[in-house]
The first five atom37 places (N, CA, C, CB, O) and aatype in JSON, in Angstrom:
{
  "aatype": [20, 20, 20, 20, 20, 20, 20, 20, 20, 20, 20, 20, 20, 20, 20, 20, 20, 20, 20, 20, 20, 20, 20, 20, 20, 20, 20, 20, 20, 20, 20, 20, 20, 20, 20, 20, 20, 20, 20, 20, 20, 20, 20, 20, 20, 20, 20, 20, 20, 20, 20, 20, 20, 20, 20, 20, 20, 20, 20, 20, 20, 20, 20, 20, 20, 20, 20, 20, 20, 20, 20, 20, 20, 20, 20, 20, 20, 20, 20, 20, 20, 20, 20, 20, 20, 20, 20, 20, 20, 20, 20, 20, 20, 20, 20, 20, 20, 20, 20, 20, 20, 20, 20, 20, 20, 20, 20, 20, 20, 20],
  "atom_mask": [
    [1, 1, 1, 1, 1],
    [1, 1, 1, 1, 1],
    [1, 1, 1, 1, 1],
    [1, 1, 1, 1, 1],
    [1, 1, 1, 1, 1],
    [1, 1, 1, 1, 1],
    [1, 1, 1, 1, 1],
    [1, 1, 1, 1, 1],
    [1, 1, 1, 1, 1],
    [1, 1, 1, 1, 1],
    [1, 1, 1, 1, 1],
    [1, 1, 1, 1, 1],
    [1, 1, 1, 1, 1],
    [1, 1, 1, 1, 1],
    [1, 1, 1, 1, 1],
    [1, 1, 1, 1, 1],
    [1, 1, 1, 1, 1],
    [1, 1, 1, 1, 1],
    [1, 1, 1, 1, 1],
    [1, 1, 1, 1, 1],
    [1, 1, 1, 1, 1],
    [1, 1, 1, 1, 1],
    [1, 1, 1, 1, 1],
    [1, 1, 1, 1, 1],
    [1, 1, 1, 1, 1],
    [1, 1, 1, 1, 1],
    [1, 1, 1, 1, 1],
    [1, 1, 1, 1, 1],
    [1, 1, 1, 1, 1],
    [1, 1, 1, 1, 1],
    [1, 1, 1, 1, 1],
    [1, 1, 1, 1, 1],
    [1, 1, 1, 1, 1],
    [1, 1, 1, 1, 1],
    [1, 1, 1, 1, 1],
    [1, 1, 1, 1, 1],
    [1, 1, 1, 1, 1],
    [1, 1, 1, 1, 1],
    [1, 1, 1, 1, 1],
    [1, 1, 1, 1, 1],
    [1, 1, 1, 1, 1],
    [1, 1, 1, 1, 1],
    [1, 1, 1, 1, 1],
    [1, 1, 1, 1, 1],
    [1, 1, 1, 1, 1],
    [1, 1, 1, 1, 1],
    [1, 1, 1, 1, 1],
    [1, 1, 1, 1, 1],
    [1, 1, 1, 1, 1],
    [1, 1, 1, 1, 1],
    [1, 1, 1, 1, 1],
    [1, 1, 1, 1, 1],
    [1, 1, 1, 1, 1],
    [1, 1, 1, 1, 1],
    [1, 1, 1, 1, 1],
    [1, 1, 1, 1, 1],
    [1, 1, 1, 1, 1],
    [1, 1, 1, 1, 1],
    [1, 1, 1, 1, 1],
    [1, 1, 1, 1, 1],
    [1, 1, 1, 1, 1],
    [1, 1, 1, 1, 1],
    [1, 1, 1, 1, 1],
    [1, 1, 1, 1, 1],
    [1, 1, 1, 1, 1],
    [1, 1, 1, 1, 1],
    [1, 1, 1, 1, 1],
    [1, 1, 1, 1, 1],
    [1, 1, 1, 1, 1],
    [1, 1, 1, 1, 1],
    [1, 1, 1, 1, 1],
    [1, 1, 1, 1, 1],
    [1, 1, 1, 1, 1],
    [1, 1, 1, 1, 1],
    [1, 1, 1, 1, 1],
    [1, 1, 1, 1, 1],
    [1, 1, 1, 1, 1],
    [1, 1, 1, 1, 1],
    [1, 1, 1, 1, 1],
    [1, 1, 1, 1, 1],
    [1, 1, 1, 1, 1],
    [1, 1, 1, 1, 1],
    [1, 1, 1, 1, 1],
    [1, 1, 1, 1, 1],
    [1, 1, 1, 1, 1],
    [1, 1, 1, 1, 1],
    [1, 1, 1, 1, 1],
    [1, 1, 1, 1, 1],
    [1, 1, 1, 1, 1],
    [1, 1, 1, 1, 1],
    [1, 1, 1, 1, 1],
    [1, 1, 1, 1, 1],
    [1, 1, 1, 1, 1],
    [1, 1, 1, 1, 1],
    [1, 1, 1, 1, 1],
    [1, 1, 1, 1, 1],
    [1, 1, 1, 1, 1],
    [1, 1, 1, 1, 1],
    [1, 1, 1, 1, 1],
    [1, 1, 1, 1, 1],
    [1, 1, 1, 1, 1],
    [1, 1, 1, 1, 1],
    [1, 1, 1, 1, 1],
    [1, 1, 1, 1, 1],
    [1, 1, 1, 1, 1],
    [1, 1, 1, 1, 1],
    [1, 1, 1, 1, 1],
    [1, 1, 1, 1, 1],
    [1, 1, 1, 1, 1],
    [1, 1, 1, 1, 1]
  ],
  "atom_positions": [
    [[81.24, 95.05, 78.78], [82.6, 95.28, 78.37], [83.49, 95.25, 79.61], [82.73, 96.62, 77.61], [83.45, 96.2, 80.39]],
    [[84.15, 94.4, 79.8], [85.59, 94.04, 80.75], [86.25, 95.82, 80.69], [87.02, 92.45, 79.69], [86.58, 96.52, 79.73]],
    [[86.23, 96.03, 81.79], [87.0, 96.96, 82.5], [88.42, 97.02, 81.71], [87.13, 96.5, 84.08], [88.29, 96.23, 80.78]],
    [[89.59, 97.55, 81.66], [90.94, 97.51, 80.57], [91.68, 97.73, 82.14], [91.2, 99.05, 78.91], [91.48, 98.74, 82.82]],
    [[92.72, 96.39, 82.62], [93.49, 96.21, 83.61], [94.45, 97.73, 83.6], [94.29, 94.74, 83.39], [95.0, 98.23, 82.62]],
    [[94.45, 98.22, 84.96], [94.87, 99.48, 85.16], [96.46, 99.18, 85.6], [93.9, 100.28, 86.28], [96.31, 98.34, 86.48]],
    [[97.5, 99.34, 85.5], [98.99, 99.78, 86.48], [98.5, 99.62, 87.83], [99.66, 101.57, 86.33], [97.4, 100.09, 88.13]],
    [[99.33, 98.88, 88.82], [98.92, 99.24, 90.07], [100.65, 99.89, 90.48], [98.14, 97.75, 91.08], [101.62, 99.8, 89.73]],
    [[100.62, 100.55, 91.92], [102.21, 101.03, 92.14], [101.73, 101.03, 93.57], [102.98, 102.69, 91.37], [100.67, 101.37, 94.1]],
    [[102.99, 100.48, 94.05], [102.87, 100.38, 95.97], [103.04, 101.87, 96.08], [104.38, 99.31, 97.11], [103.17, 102.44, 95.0]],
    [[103.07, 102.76, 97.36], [102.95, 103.7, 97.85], [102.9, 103.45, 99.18], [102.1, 104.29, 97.37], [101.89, 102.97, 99.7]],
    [[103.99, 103.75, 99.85], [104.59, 104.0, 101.19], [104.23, 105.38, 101.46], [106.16, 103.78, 101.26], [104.53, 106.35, 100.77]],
    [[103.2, 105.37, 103.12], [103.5, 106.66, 103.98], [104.87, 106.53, 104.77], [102.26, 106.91, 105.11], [104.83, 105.54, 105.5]],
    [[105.66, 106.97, 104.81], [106.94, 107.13, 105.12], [106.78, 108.59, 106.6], [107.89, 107.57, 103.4], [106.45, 109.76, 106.43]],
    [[107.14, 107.94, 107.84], [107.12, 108.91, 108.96], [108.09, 109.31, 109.11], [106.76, 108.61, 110.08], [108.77, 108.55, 108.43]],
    [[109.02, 110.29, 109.7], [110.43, 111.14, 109.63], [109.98, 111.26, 111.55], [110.51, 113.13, 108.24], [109.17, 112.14, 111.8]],
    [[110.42, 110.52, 112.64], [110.05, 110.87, 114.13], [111.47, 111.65, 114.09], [109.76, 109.42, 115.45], [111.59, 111.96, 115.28]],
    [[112.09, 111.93, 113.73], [113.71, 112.26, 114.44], [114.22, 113.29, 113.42], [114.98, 110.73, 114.53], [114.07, 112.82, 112.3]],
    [[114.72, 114.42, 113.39], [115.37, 115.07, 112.07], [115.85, 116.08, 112.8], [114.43, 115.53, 110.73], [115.11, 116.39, 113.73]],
    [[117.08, 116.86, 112.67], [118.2, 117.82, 112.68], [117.17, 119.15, 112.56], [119.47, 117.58, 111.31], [117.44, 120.09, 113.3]],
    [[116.19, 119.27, 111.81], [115.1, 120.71, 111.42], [113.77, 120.33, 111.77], [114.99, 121.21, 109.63], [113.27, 119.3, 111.31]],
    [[113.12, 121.12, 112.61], [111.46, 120.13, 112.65], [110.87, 119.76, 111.16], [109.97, 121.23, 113.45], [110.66, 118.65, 110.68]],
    [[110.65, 121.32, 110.48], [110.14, 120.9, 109.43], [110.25, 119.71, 108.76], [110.35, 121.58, 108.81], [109.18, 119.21, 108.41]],
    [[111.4, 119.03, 108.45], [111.77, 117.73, 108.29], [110.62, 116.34, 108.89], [113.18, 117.76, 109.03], [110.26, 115.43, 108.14]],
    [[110.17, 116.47, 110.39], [109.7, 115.6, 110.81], [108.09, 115.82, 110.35], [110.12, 115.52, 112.18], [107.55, 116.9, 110.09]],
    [[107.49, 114.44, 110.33], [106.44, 114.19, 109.76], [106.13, 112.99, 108.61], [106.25, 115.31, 109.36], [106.76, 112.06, 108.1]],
    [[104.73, 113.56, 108.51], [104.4, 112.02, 107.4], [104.47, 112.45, 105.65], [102.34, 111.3, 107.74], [104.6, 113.63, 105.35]],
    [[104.38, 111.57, 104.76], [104.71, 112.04, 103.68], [104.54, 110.35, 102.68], [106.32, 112.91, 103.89], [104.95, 109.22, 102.96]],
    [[103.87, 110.8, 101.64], [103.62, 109.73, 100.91], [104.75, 109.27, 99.72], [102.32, 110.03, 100.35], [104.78, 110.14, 98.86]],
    [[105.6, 108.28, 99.46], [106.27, 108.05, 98.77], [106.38, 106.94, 97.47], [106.87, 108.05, 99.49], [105.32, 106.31, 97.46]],
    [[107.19, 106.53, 96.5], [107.42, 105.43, 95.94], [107.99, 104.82, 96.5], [107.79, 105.39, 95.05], [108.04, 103.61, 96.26]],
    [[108.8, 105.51, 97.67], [110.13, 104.56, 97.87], [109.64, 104.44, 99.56], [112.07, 105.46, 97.43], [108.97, 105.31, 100.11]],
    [[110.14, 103.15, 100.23], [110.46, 103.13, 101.36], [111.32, 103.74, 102.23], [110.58, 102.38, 101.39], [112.29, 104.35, 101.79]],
    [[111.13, 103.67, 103.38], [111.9, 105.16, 104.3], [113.36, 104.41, 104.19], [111.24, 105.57, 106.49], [113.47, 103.19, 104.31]],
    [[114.21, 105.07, 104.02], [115.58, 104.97, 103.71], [116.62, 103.82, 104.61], [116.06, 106.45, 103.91], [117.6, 103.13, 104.35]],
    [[115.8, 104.06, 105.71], [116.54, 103.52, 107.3], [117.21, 104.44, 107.61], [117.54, 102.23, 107.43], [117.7, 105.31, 106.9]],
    [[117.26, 104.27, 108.84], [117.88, 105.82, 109.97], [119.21, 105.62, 109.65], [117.66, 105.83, 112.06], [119.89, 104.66, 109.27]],
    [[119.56, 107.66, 110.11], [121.09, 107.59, 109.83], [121.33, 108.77, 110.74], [121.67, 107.77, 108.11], [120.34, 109.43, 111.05]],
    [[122.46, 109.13, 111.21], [122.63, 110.42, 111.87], [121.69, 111.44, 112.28], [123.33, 111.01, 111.2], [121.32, 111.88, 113.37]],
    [[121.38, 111.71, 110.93], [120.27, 113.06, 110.71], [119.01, 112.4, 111.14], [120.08, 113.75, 108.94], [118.44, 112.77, 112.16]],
    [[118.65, 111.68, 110.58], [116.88, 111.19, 110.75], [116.72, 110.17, 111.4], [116.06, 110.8, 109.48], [117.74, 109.58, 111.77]],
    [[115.84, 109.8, 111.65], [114.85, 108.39, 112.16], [113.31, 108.36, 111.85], [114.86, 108.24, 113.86], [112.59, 109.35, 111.73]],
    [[112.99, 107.17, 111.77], [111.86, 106.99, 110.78], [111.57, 105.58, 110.83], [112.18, 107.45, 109.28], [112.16, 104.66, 111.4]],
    [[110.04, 105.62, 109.75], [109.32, 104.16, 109.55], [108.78, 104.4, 108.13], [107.96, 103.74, 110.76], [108.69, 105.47, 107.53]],
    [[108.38, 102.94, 107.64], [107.36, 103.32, 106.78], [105.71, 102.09, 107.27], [108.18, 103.08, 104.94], [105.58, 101.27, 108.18]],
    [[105.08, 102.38, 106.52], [104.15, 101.63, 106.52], [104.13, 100.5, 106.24], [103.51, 101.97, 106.08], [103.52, 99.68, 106.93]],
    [[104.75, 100.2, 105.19], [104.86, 98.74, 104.06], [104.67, 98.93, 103.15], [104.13, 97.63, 104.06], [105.49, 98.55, 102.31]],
    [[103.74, 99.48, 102.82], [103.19, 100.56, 101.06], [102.27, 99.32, 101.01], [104.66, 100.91, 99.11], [102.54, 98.14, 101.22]],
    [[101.05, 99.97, 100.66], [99.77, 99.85, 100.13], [99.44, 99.96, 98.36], [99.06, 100.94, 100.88], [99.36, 101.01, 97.72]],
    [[99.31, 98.73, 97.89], [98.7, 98.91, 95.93], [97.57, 99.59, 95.81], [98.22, 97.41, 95.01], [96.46, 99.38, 96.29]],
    [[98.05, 100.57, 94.97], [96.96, 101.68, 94.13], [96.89, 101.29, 92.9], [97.37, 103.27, 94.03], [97.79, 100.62, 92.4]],
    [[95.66, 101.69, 92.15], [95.58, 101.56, 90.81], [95.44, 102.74, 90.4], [94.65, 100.76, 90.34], [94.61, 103.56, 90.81]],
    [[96.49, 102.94, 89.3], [96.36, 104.35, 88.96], [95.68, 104.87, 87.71], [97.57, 104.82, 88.92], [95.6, 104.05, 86.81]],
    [[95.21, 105.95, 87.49], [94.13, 106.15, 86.17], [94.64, 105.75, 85.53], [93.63, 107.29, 85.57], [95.86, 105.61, 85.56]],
    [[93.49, 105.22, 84.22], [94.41, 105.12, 82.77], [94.61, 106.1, 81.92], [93.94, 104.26, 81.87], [94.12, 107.19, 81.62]],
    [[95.72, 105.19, 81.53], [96.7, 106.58, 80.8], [98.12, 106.56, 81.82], [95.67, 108.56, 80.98], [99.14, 106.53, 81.13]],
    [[98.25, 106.57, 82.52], [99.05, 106.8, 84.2], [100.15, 105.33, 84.16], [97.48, 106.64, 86.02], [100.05, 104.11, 84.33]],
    [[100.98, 106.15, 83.88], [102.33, 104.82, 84.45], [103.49, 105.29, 85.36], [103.32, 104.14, 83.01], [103.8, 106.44, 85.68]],
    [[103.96, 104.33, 85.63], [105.24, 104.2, 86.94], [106.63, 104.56, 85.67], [105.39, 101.91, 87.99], [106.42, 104.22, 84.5]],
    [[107.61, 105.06, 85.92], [108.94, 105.14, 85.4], [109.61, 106.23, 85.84], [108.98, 105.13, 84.05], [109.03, 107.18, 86.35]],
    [[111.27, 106.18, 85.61], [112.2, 106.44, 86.1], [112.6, 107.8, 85.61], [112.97, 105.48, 85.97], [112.44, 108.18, 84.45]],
    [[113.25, 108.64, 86.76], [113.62, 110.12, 86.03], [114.74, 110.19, 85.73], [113.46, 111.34, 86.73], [115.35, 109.2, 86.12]],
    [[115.58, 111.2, 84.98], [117.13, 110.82, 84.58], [117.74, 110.15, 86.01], [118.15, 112.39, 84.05], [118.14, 108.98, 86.02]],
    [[117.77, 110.97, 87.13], [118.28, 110.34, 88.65], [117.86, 108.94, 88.62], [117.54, 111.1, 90.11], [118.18, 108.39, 89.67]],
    [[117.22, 108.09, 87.73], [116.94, 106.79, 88.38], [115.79, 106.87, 89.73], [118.45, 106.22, 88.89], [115.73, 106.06, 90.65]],
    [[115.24, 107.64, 89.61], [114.07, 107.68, 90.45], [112.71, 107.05, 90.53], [113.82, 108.65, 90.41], [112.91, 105.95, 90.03]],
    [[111.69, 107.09, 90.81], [110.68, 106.29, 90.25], [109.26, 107.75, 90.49], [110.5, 104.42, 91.32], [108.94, 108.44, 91.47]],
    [[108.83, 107.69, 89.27], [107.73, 108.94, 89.4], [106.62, 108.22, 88.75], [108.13, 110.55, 88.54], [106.8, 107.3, 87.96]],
    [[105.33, 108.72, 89.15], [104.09, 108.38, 88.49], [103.98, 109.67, 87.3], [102.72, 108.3, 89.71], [103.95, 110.84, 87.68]],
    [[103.93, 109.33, 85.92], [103.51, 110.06, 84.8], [102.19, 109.89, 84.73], [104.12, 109.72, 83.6], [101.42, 109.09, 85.27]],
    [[102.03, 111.03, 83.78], [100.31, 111.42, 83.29], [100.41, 110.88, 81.84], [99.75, 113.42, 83.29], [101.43, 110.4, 81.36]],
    [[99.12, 111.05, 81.17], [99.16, 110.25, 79.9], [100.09, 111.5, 79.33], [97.49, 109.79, 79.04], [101.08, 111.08, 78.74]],
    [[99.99, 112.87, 79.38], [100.62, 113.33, 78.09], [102.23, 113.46, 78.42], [99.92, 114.85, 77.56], [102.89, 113.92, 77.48]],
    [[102.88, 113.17, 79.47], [104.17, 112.21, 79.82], [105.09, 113.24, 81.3], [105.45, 112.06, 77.93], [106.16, 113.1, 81.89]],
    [[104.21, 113.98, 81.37], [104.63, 115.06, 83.01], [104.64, 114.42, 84.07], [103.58, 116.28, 83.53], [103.77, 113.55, 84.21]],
    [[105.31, 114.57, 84.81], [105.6, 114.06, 86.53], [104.4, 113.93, 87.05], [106.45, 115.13, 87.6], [103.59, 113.97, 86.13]],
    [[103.82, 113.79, 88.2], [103.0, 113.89, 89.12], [103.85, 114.01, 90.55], [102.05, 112.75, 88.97], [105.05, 113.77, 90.71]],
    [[103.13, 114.33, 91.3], [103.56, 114.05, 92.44], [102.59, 113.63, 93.16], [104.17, 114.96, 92.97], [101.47, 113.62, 92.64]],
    [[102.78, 113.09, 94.73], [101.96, 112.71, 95.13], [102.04, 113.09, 96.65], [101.87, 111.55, 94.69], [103.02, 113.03, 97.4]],
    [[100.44, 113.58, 96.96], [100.28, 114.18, 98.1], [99.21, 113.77, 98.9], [100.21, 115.38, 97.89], [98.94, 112.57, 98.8]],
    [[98.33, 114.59, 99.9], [98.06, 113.31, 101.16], [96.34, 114.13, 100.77], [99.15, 113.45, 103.51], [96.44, 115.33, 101.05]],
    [[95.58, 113.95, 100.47], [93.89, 114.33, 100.04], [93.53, 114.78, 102.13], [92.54, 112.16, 99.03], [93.79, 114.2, 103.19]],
    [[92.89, 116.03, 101.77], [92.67, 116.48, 103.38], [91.95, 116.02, 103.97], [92.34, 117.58, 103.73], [91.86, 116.04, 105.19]],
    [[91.12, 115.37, 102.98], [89.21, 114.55, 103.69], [89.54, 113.07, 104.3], [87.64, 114.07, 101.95], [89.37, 112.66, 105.45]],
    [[90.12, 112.32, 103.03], [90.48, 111.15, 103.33], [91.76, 110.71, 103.98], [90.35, 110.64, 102.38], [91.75, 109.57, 104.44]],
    [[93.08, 111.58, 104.12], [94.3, 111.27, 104.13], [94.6, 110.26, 103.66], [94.73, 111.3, 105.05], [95.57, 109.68, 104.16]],
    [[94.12, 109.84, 102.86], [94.87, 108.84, 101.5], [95.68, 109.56, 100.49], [93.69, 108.08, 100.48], [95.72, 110.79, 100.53]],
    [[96.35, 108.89, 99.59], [97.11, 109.48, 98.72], [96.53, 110.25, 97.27], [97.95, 108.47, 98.47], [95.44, 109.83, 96.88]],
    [[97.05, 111.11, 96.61], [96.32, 111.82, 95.67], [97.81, 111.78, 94.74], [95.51, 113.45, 96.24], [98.93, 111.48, 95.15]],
    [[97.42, 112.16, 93.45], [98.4, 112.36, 92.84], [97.86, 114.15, 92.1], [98.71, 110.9, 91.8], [96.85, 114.64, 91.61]],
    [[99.26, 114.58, 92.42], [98.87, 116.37, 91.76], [99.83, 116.46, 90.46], [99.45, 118.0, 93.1], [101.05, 116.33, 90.5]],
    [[99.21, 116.66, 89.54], [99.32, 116.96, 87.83], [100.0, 118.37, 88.02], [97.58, 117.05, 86.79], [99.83, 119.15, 88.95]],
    [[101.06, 118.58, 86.59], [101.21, 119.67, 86.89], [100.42, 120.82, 86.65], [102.08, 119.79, 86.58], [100.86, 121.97, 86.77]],
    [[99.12, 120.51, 86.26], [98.15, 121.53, 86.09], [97.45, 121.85, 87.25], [97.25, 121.22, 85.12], [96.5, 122.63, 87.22]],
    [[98.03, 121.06, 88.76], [97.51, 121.68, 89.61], [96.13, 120.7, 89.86], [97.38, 123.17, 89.16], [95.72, 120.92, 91.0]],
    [[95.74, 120.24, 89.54], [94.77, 119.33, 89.34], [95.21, 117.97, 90.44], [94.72, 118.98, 87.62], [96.4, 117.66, 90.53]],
    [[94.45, 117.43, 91.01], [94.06, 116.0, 91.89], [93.38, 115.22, 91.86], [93.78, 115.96, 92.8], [92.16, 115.33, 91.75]],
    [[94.04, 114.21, 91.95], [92.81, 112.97, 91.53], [93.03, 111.61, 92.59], [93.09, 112.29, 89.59], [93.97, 110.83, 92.66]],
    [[92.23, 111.66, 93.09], [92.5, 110.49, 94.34], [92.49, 108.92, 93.74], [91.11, 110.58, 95.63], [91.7, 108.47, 92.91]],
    [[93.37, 108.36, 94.28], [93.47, 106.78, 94.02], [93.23, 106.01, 95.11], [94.76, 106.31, 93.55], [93.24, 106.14, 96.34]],
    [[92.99, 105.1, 94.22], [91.99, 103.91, 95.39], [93.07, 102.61, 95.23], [89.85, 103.29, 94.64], [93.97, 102.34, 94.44]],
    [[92.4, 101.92, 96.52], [93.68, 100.87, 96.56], [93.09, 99.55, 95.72], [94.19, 100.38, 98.38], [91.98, 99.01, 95.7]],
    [[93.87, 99.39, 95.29], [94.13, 97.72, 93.88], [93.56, 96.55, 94.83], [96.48, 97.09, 93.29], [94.02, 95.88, 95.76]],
    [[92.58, 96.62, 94.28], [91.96, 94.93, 94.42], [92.74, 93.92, 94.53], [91.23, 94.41, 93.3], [93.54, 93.89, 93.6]],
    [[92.88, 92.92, 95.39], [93.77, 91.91, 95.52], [93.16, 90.91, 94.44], [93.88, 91.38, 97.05], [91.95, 90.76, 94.3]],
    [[94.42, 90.05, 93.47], [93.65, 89.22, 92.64], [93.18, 88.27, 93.07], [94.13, 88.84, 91.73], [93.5, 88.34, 94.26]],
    [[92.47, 87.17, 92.91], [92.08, 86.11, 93.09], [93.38, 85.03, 93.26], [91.15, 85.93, 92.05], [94.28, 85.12, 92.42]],
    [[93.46, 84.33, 93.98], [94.41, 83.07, 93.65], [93.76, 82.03, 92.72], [94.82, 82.29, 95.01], [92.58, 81.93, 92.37]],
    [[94.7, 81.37, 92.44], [94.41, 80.35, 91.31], [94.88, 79.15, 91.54], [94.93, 80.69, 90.06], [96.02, 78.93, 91.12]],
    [[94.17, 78.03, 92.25], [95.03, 76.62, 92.56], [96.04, 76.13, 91.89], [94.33, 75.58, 92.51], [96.56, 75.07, 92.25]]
  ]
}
């Protein structure tokens, strides 16, 4: 039985080198790419790396027009940095983690 094609979603580590508060500076996993510097901050991102996310698990927008990873029964996730691997995890709001792995590149097709 064929595997059932999963969602994949880029995911940017996004670095903060420069910020007005330390706490501010540091790494941090995102949907979005680092903003580009402005007064307050300076920064990079990685490029963002494709994950495949569980099934059940999709990408969509919060009233702000934001972009969040949902769970199947339709709650936020967020997403945070796994201590073993420092790869990305996504945390349920039950407190719960589940690590994602990065999306297979497809095949090309002449």
């Amino acid at each position: 039985m064929k595997e059932k094609e999963r969602e994949t979603v880029k995911i940017y580590l996004n670095t903060c080198t420069e910020a007005v508060h330390m706490y501010e500076q540091g790494e941090g996993y995102s949907l979005l790419p680092w903003g580009g510097d402005t007064r307050m901050s300076k920064g990079y991102d990685d490029g963002g790396m494709d994950y495949a996310l569980p099934p059940g698990y999709v990408v969509g927008e919060s009233r702000g027009h934001r972009p969040y990873i949902y769970d199947p029964n339709g709650r936020s996730c967020e997403i945070g940095r796994d201590p073993t691997t420092q790869g990305p995890i996504l945390i349920r709001s039950t407190g719960e983690a589940i690590a994602l792995r990065q999306s297979r590149p497809q095949p090309r097709t002449p």
